[in-house]
N, C-alpha and C positions, 0 to 999 in steps of 0.2 A: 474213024469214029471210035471214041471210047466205051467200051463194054462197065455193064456193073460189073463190081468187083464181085466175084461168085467164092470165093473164100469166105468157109462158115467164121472164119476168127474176125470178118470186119464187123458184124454183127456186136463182137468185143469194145467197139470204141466207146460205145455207152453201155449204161445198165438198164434203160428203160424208155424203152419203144412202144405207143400208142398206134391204135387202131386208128389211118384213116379211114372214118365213114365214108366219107364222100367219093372215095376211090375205090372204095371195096364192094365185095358182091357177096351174098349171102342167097342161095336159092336151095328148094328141095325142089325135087319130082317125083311124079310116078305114074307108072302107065295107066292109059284109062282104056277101058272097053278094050281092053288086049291089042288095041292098032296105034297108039301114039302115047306121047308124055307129056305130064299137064306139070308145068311148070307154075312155080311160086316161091317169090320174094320178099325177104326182111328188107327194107328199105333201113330201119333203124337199128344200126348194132355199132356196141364199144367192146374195147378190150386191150390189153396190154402184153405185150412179152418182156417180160425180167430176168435179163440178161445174168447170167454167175460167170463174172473173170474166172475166178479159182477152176468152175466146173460148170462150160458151156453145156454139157450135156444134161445137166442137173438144171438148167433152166425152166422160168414156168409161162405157157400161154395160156390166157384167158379172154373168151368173146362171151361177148350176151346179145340176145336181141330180143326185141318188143314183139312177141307174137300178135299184139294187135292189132298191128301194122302192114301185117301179110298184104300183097296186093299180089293180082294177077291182070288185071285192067279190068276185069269185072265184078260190077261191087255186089252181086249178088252171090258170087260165087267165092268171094272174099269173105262175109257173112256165114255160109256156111262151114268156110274152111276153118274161121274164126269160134263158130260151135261146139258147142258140147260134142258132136258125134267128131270133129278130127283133133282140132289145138285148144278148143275151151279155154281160151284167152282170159275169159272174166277170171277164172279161176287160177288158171296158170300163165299170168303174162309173158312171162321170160322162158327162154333158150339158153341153155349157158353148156359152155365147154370148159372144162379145167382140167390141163392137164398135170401127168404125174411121172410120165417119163419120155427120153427123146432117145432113137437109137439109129445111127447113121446107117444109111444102105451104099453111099459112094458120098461123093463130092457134093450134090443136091442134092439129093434124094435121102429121106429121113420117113421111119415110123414114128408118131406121137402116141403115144396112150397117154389116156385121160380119161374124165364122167362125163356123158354126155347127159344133160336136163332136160327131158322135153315131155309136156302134162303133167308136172310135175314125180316124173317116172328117171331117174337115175340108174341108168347100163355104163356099163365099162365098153369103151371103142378102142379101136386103131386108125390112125387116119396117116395114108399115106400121102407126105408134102414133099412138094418141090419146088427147092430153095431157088430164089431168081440170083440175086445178088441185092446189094448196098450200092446207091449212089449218093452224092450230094446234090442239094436242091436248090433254090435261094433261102431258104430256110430252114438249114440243117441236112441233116440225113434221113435217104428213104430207103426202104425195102420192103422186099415182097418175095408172096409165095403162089400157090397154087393145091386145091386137095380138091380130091372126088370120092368121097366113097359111099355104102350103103347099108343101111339098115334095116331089120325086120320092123315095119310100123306097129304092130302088136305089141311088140315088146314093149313098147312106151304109152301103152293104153289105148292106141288109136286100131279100134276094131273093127268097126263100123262097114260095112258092103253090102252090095246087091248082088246075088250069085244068078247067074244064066248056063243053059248047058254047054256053053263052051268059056266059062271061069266066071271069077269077079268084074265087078264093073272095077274095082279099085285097086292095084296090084298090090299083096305085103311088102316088097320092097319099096324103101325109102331111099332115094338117091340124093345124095348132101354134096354141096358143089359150092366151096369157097374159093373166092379171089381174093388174097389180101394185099392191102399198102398196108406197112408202118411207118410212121414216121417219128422222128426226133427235130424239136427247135434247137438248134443251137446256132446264133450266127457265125461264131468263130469257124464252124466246120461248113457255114455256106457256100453253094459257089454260085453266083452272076450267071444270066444267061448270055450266049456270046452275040445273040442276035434278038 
C-alpha cells in the first residue's frame, strides 16, 4: 500500500491549496466544573495555504470560521456560547488565523506563528502542526495536517464565570484542535480509484 508522500517539498507541486471544509474539523474545548470538557465546533470554515517555490518556509496559511455557527448539539447552549458573555457572534462573526511564520521541528513536525482573531481581540500564537503528507485524489492533490494547542480565554475578551470553592465553573484555558484537508483541482495531477 502506498503511503502519502510526507516530503514537505511535495507541498511544492502547486502554489495554492484550499481548505477542505467538508473534511476538516475545527473545535475548541474547555473544562467544565473542574471534572470534564465541553467541546465545540465551527462547522463552517475556509482558508487557503500559499505555497513560495523560492521559499517554502516563508509560506502563508489562512482559516476563518463563522462563529455563528458554533454547534455543540444543543441549541440552547449553542445560544449562549454564541452571546455576549463567550463568542458575541452578532458582533464578532469570524475566527481567523493568519499566519506569519513556519519553523521546522524534523521532517513533520512544524511551529507556525501567526494572529489569532477571536471577539474581535487579536494575540500572537504558536501552533504546533503535524504535516501528514500529499496524496493524489480523483481530482487533483490532497493534504493534510493535524494541531492542538491552547489558549488563555481572557485574553481574547471571553471572561465570563461562575467561581465555587473549589474553582470556576469554566476553565481559562482554551484548547483549539484543528484537522485539516487541503486540497488542489487539477485533473492532470489525478489519480482513478483502483476499485
Amino acid at each position: 500500500m502506498t503511503q502519502p508522500d510526507s516530503d514537505p517539498r511535495a507541498l511544492q507541486r502547486v502554489s495554492t491549496w484550499n481548505v477542505d471544509a467538508i473534511h476538516s474539523q475545527l473545535f475548541v474545548s474547555v473544562r467544565h466544573m473542574g471534572v470534564a470538557n465541553l467541546r465545540a465546533k465551527f462547522p463552517k470554515i475556509t482558508g487557503t495555504l500559499e505555497v513560495d517555490p523560492a521559499d517554502p518556509l516563508g509560506s502563508r496559511f489562512e482559516l476563518e470560521a463563522d462563529t455563528r455557527t458554533v454547534t455543540t448539539g444543543h441549541p440552547p447552549q449553542e445560544d449562549f456560547m454564541r452571546g455576549e458573555h463567550w463568542l458575541d457572534a452578532e458582533h464578532h462573526p469570524t475566527l481567523t488565523f493568519r499566519s506569519t511564520s513556519v519553523e521546522p521541528r524534523d521532517a513533520t513536525h512544524y511551529v507556525v506563528r501567526g494572529d489569532l482573531t477571536l471577539r474581535g481581540v487579536t494575540r500572537p500564537v504558536e501552533i504546533p502542526l503535524e504535516y501528514h503528507g500529499v496524496v493524489s485524489d480523483p481530482w487533483g492533490l490532497r493534504a493534510g495536517f493535524t494541531s492542538r494547542f491552547t489558549v488563555d480565554r481572557r485574553d481574547f475578551g471571553i471572561t465570563w464565570n461562575r467561581e465555587f470553592d473549589w474553582g470556576g465553573m469554566a476553565a481559562d484555558d482554551l484548547e483549539v484542535s484543528l484537522d485539516i484537508e487541503l486540497s488542489h483541482p487539477d485533473e492532470s495531477l489525478a489519480q482513478k480509484p483502483r476499485s
